[in-house]
C-alpha positions as CSV (number, residue, x, y, z in Angstrom):
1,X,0.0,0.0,0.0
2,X,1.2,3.3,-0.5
3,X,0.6,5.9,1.8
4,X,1.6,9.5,2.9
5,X,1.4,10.4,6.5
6,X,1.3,14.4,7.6
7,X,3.3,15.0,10.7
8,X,5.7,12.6,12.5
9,X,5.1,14.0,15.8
10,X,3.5,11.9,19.5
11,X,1.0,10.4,16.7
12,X,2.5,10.3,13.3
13,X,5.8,8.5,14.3
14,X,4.8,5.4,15.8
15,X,2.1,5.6,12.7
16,X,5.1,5.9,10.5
17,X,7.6,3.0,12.3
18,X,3.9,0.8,12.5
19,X,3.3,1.3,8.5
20,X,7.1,0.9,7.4
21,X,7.0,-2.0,9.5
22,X,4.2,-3.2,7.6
23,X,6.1,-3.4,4.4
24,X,4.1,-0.4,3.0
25,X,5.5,2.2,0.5
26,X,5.4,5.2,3.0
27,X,5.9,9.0,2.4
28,X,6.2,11.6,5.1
29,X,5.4,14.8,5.3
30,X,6.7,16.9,8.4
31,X,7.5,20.9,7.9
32,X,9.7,20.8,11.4
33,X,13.0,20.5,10.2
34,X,14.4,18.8,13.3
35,X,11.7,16.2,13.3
36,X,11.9,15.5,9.4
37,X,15.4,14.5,10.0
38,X,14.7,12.4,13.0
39,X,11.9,10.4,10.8
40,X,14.8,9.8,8.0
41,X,17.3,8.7,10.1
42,X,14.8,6.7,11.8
43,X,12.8,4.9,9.3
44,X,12.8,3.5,5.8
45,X,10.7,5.9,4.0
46,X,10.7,9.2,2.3
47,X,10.4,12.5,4.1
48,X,9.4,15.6,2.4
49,X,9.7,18.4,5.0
50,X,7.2,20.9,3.3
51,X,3.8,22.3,4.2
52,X,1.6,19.9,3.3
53,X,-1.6,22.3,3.2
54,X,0.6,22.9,-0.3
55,X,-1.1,21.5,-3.1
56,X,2.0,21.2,-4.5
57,X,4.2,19.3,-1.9
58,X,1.0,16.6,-1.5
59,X,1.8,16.2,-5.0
60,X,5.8,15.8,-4.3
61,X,4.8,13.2,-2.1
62,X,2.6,11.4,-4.8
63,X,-0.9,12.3,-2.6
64,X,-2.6,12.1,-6.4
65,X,-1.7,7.9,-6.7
66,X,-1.6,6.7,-3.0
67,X,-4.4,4.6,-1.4
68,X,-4.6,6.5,1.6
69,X,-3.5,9.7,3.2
70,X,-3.4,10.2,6.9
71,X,-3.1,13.2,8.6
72,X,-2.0,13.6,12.4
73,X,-0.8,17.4,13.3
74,X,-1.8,18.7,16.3
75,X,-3.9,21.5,14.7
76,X,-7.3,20.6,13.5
77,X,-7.6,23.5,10.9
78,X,-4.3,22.4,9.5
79,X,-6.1,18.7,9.3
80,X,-9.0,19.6,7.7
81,X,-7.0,21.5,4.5
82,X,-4.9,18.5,4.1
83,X,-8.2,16.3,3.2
84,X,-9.7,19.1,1.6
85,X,-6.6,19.2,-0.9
86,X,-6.1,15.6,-0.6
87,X,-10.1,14.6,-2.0
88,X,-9.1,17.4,-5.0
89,X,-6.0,14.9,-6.2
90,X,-8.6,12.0,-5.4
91,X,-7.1,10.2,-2.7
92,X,-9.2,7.2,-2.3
93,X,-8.9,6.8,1.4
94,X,-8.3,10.3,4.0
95,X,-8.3,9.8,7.7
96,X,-7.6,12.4,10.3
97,X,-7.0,12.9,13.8
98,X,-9.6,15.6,15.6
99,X,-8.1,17.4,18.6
100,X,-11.3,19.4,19.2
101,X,-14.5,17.3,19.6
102,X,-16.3,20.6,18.3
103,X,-14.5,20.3,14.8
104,X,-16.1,16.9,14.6
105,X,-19.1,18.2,12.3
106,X,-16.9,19.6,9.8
107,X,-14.8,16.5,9.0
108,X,-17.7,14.8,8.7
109,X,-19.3,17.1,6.4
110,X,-16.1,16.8,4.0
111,X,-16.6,13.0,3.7
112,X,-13.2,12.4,5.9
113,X,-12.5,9.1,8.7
114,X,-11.8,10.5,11.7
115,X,-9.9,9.4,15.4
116,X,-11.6,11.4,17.8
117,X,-9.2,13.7,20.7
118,X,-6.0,10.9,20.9
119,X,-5.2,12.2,23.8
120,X,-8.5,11.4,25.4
121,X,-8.3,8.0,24.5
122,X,-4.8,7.6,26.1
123,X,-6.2,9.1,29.3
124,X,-9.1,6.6,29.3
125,X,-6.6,3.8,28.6
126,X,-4.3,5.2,31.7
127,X,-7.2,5.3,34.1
128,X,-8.7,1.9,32.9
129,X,-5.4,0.5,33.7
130,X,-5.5,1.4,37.2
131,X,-9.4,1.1,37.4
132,X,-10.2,-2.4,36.0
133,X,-6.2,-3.7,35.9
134,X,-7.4,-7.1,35.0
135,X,-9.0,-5.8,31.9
136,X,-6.2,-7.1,28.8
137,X,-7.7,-4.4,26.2
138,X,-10.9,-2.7,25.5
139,X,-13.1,-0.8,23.0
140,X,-16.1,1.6,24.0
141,X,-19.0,1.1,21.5
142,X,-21.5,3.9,22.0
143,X,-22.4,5.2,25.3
144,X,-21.7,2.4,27.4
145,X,-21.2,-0.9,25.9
146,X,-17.8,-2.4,25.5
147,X,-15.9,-4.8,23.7
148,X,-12.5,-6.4,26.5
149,X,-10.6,-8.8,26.6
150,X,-10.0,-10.7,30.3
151,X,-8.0,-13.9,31.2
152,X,-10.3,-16.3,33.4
153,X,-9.1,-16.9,36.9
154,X,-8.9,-20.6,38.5
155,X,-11.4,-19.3,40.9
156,X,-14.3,-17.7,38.5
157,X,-17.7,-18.8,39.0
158,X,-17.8,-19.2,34.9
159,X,-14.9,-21.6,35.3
160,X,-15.9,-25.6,34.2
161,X,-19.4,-24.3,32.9
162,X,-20.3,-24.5,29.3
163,X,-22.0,-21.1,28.3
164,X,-25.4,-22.2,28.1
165,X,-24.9,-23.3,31.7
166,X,-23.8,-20.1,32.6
167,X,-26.4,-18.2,31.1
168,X,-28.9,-20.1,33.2
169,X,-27.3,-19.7,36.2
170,X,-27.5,-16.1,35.2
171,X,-23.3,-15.7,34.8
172,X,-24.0,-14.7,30.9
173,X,-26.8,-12.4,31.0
174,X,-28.4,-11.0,27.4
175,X,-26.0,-7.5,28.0
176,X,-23.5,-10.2,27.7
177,X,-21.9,-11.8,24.7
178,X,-18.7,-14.0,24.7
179,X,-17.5,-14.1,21.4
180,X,-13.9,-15.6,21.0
181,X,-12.0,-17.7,23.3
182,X,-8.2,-18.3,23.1
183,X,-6.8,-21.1,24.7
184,X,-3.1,-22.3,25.0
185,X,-2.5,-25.2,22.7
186,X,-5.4,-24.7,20.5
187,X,-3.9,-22.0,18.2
188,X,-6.3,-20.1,16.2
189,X,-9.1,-18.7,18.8
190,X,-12.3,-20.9,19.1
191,X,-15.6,-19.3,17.9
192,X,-18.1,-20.6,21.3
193,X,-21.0,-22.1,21.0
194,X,-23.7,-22.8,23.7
195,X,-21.7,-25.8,24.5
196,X,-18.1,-24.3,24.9
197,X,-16.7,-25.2,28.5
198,X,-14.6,-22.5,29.4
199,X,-11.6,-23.1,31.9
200,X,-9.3,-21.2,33.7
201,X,-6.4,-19.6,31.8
202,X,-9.0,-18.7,28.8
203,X,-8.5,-15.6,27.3
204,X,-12.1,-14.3,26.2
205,X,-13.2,-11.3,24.2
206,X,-16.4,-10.0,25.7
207,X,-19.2,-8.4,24.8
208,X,-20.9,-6.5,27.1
209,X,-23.6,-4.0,26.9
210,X,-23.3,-2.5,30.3
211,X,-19.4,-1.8,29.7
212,X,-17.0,-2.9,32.1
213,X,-18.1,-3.0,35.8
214,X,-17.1,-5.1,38.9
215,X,-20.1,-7.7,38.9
216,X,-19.2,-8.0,35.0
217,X,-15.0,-9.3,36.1
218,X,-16.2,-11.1,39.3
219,X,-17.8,-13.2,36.8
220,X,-14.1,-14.5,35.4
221,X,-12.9,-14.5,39.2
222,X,-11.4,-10.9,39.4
223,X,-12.9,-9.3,42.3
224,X,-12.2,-5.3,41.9
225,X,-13.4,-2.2,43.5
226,X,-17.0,-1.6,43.4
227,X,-17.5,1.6,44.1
């Protein structure tokens, strides 16, 4: 895949060591001279150090035949005329960082995929971290529901109980969904059915409507703070 990234700052350079890794053809843009050098001694790419709310220098970087174009400065107006100038050279794929949830309308309005406030989402991570520690990784889905993964303790009341039997003894409730269980020695994750036993050491993706709360982790043994 080809692809240009604007910026290689706290965002754009592990983007940039995450797509080169990837065996993409990558192109950066970055119009601090000190970090444009840092990104080509760093990384097997190209950097242009230009503006890159340029026509011209999106061009330099072949904007007008990449698949996508991602742009991740810290300044949202600086965003939005990157993918204004990027859909003009017909860049099939544009997504942006928003810093300001208020600028969220306006990237929307110009067609463009968006990551919401990154440093928000860090924050979130931190205090989930300390919050529900036993939680492996998460995703928020709407208002409330979320989408975790959690290892099952030797101890959890789900532990030797196939999921049918935990939904009747009320374990598994319909805000609840187990969706993927990973188990050492089985290699690719198993897909569960209403007959899957699950024992301790099982690493589960979960479903769960309600989001992440204590009586949802007792459930695979990790008794946390209730408050």
């Amino acid at each position: 895949m080809y692809l240009v990234i604007v910026g290689a700052g706290d965002i754009g350079t592990p983007l940039i060591e995450i797509a080169t890794a990837g065996g993409n053809e990558v192109v950066v843009i970055e119009r601090d001279e000190e970090r444009a050098e840092r990104a080509s001694r760093q990384y097997d790419c190209l950097v242009i150090n230009d503006d890159a709310t340029n026509k011209e220098t999106l061009q330099d970087a072949g904007a007008d035949r990449a698949d996508a174009l991602i742009s991740t400065t810290d300044q949202d107006a600086t965003n939005i005329m990157v993918c204004l100038l990027s859909q003009e050279l017909d860049v099939p794929d544009i997504v942006s960082v928003v810093h300001n949830p208020e600028h969220m309308s306006v990237f929307r309005q110009i067609g463009v995929n968006t990551m919401q406030n990154p440093q928000r989402l860090i924050a979130e991570y931190l205090y989930r971290a300390v919050k529900r520690p036993s939680i492996v990784d998460y995703m928020r889905i709407g208002d409330r529901a979320e989408v975790f993964e959690i290892a099952v303790e030797s101890d959890a009341p789900i532990v030797g109980k196939t999921l049918r039997e935990a939904n009747e003894a009320g374990l598994v409730g319909d805000e609840m969904l187990i969706v993927a269980v990973e188990r050492d020695g089985e290699g690719d994750p198993i897909t569960p059915s209403g007959n899957t036993r699950i024992e301790a050491g099982d690493l589960l993706t979960v479903y769960s409507g309600e989001g992440v709360t204590s009586d949802v982790t007792d459930v695979f043994g990790h008794t946390e703070d209730h408050s």
